[in-house]
C-alpha positions in Angstrom: 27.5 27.7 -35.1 27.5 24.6 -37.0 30.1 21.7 -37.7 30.9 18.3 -39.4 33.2 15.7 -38.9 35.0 15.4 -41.7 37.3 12.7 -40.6 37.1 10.7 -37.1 38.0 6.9 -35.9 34.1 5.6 -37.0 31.6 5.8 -39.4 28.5 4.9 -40.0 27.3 7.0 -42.8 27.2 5.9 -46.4 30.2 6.8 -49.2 32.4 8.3 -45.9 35.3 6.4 -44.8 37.5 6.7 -41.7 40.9 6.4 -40.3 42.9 7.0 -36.9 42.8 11.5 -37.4 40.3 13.9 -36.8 39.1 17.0 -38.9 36.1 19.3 -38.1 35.1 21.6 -40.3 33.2 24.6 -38.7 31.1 27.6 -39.4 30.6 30.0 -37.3 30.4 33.5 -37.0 30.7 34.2 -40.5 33.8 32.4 -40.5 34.6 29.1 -42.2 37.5 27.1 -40.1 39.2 23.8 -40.2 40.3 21.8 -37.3 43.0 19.3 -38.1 43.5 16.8 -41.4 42.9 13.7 -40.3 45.8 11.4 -41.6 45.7 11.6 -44.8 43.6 13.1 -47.8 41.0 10.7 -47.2 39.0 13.9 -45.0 39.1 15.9 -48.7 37.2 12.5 -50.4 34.8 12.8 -47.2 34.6 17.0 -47.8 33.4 16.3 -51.6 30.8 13.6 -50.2 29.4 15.5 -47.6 29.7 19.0 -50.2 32.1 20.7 -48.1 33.7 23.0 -50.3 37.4 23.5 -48.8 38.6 26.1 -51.2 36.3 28.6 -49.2 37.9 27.3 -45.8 39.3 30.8 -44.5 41.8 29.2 -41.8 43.7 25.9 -40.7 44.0 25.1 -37.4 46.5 22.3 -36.3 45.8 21.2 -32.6 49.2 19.2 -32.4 52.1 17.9 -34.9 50.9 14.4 -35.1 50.6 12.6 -38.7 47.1 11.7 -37.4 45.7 15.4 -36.8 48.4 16.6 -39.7 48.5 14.3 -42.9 46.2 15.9 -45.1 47.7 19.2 -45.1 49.7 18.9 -48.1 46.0 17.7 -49.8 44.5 20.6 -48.1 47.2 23.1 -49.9 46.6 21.4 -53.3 43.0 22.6 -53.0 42.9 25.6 -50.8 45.8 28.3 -52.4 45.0 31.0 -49.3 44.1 29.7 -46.1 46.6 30.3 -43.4 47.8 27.3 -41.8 48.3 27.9 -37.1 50.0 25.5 -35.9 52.3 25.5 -32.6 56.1 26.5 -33.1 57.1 23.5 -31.2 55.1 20.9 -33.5 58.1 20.4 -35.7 60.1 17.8 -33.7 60.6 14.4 -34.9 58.8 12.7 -32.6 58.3 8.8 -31.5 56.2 6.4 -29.7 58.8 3.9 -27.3 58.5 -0.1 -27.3 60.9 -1.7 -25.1 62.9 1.1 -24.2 63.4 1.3 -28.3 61.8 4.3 -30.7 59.7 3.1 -32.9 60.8 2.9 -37.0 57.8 5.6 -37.6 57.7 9.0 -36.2 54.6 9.7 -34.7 54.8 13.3 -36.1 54.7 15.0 -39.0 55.1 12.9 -41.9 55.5 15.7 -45.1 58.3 14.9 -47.6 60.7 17.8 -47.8 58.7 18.6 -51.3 55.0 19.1 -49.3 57.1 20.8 -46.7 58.3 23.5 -49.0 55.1 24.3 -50.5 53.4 24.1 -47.2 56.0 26.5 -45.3 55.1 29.8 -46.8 51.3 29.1 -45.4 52.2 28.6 -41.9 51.7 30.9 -38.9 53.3 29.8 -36.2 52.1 30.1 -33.1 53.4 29.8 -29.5 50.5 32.1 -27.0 47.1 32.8 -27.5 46.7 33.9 -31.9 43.1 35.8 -32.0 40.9 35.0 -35.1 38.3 37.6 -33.4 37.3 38.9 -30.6 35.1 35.6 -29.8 37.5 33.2 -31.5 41.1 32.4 -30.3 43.5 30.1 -30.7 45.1 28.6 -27.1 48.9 28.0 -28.2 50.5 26.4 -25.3 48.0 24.9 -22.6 49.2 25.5 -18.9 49.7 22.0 -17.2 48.0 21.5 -14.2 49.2 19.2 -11.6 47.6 15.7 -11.1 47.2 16.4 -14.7 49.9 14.5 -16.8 50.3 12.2 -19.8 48.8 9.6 -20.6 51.1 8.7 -22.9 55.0 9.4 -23.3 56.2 10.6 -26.8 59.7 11.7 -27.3 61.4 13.6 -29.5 64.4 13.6 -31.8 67.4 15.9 -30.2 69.8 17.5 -32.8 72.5 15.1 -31.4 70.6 12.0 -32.3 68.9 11.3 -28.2 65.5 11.2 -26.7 63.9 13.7 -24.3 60.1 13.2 -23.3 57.7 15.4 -25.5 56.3 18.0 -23.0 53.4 18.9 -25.5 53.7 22.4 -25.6 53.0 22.2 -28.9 49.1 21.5 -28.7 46.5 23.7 -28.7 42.7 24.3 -28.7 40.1 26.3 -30.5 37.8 28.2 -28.3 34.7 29.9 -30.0 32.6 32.2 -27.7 28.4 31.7 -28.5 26.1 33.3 -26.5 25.2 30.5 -24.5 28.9 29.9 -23.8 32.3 28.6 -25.1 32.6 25.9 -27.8 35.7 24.2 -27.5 38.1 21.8 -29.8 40.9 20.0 -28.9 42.7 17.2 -30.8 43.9 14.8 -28.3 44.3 16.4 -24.9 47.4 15.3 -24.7 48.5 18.0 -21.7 44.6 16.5 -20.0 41.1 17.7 -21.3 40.7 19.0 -17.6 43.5 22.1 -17.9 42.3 22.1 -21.6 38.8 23.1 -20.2 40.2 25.3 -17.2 42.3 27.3 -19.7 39.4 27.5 -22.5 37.6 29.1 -19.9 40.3 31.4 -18.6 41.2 32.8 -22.1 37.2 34.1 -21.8 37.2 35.1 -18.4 36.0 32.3 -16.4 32.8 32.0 -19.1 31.0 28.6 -18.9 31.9 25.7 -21.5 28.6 24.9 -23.2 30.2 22.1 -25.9 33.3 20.2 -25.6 34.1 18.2 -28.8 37.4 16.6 -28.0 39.9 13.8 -28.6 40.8 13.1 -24.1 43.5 10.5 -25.3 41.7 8.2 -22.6 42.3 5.0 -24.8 45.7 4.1 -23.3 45.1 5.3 -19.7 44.2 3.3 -16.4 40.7 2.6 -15.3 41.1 4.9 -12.0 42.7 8.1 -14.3 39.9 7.5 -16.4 36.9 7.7 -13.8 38.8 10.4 -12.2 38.7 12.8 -15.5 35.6 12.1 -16.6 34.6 12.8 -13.1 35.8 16.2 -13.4 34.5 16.6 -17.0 30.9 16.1 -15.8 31.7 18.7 -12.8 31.7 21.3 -15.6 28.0 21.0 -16.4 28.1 21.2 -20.1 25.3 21.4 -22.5 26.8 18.3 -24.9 30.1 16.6 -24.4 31.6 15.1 -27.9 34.1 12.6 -27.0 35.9 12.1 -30.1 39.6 10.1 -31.6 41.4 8.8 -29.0 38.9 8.7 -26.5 38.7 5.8 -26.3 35.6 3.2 -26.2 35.4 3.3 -22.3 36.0 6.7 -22.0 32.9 7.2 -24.3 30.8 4.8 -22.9 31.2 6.2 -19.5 30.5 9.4 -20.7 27.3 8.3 -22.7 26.3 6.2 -19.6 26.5 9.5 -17.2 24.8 12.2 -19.4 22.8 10.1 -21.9 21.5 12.5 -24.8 24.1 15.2 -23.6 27.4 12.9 -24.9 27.3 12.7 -28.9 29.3 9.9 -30.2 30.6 11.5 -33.8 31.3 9.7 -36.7 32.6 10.5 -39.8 29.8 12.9 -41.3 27.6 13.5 -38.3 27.8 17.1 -37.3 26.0 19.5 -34.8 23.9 22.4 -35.6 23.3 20.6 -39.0 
């Protein structure tokens, strides 16, 4: 099991540049996976610096339908002509961020022109439970909320008749990798909580332990007490290495790095593990 941040909010390595998205690339098992796009197709200039060769990429994984974690698809497809492309049935709303009761003039989702979309369409797999890669590597589809366990932050989406419902996020997932020494799990932003992210990670593997979280916890926007309380339960796992990644946040992360010192990784754009 290895992988690389190919795109992430910081970097401190020569030639790689970064942006608000995420992508991991990841080998394991014989397989060679990609986790999310970052925002554009700045990841694919920091694949050819870090010789990451994304033709041979055997799968795409979307975790949400954010432009963030979904804006470099359309680069993705120009290089990659057979990779199948998972991503959640329910990612395809037009979705928005509020300010003063008001949408914003950007959607916060998917961002393809109808052209990319076209080209893109015949690629995707669409997913809504649990899609199995392997017997050791699935793909969540909807995580289970748990209770205590909301938003942090409210995005709506775009009804046919032109209103606003709240986005329940049914449309983000996680990819859970089974290792001997225990689960390795992904998730893009947590936007349902990294807590039931964990807790259902672990109940698609029968209760097995989480050894490495590498995870976005969209911890940035939330309260100081929501924050102590989830990273409280984070470190109640016990887990080899915690990677807080995204839209962490800088408190989130330093808390984290304060209570398990070597065990919390800060990423950056070209760090990796296994490596």
């Amino acid at each position: 099991m290895r992988f690389r941040f190919l795109m992430e909010n910081k970097t401190d390595g020569p030639g790689c540049l970064a942006e608000h998205g995420l992508s991991i690339y990841i080998e394991a098992q014989g397989r060679k996976l990609l986790f999310d796009t970052g925002a554009s197709a700045l990841f694919a200039d920091n694949a050819k610096r870090l010789k990451v060769d994304l033709e041979e990429v055997e799968a795409l994984i979307i975790s949400h339908g954010h432009y963030d974690h979904t804006g470099g698809v359309p680069e993705f497809c120009r290089i990659n002509k057979i990779a199948p492309i998972y991503i959640h049935e329910d990612a395809f709303y037009e979705t928005y961020g509020m300010e003063k009761g008001k949408p914003k003039s950007v959607t916060s989702g998917i961002r393809w022109t109808d052209e990319e979309r076209s080209q893109i369409d015949p690629r995707i797999l669409r997913t809504s439970g649990p899609a199995r890669l392997s017997e050791n590597i699935i793909i969540s589809g909807t995580i289970p909320e748990i209770e205590g366990h909301g938003q942090t932050e409210t995005f709506y989406r775009k009804l046919p008749d032109g209103s606003f419902e709240p986005d329940p996020m049914t449309h983000e997932q996680i990819l859970v990798i089974r290792e001997p020494e225990g689960l390795y799990v992904f998730s893009g932003c947590s936007h349902r909580g990294v807590v039931p992210a964990i807790r259902y990670a672990r109940e698609l593997f029968g209760g097995e332990r989480v050894a490495v979280l590498t995870a976005g916890m969209h911890l940035y926007s939330a309260d100081e007490e929501t924050r102590r309380r989830v990273i409280a339960q984070v470190l109640e796992e016990d887990m080899d290495m915690v990677i807080p990644v995204h839209c962490s946040g800088i408190e989130a992360i330093c808390d984290l790095k304060r209570a398990l010192g070597d065990k919390c990784v800060v990423a950056t754009v070209g760090s990796g593990y296994g490596y």
